[in-house]
N, C-alpha and C positions, 0 to 999 in steps of 0.2 A: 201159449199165447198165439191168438192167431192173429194175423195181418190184414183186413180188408184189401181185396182183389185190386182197388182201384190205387192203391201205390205201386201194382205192377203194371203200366198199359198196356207190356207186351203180350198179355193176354186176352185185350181186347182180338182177338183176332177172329173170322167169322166163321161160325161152325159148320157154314153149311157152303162148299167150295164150288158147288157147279152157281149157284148164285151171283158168284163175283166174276166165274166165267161164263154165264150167258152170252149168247152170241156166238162163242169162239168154238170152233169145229173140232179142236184140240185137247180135250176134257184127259187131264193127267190122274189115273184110276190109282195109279199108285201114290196120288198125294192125300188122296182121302183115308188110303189105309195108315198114310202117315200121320195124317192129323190126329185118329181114330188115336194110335198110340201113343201120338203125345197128350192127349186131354186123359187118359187111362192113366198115366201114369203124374200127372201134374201132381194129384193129392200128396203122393210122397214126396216131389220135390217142393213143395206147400212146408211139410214137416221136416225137409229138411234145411228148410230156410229157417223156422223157426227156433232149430236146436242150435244152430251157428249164431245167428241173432241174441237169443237167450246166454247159448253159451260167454260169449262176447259181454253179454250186460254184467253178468254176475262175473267177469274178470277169469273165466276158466281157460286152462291151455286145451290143446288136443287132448293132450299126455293123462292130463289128471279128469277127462269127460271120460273116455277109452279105458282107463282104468275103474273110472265108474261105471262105465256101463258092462265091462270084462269083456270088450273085443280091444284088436292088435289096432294101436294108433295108426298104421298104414293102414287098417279098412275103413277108421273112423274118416282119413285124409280121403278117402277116397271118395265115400259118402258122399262127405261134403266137397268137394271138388267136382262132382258129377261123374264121375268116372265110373260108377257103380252103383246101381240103388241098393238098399236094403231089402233083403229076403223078408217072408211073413216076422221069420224072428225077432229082426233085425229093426222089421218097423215097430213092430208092438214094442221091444226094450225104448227106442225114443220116445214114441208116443206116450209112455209111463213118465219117462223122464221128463220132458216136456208138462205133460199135467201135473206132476209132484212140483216142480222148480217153478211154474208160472203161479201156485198155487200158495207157495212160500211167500211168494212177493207179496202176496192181496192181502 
């Protein structure tokens, strides 16, 4: 299930940073590499809004998703808490889950 972008506004945010500081002689080089990583990695926190959400619908704990998917409920918490994204592994087993479970519903 995916979410259209425009229930999160904090992503309106503008892509292109020397834009918004035009004018100003102080151009932060390092906030561009920041941004640079945060829009790289948004797709996964994308998916991993969607497995909490989904997970949520269907009334699942952590304990019995972690057990589905065969990682440790402290990586699953973590996931989803931000604390760590998902290795290539890690994303593909959601991304299945997600497509099987949103797929059940329809």
């Amino acid at each position: 299930m995916m979410f259209p972008t425009s229930m999160f506004p904090s992503l309106s945010i503008p892509h292109n940073t020397r834009d918004s500081q035009a004018g100003s002689s102080s151009h932060d080089p390092w906030g561009d590499r920041r941004l640079a990583r945060m829009e790289r990695k948004e797709p996964t926190r994308r998916l991993l809004r969607d497995v909490m959400a989904l997970r949520r619908i269907r009334g699942m704990s952590q304990t019995a998703l972690a057990a589905e998917l065969g990682v440790s409920v402290r990586t699953l918490q973590e996931w989803e808490q931000g604390r760590r994204l998902p290795s290539g592994v890690g994303h593909a087993l959601l991304r299945q889950w997600v497509e099987t479970n949103h797929s059940d519903g329809d």
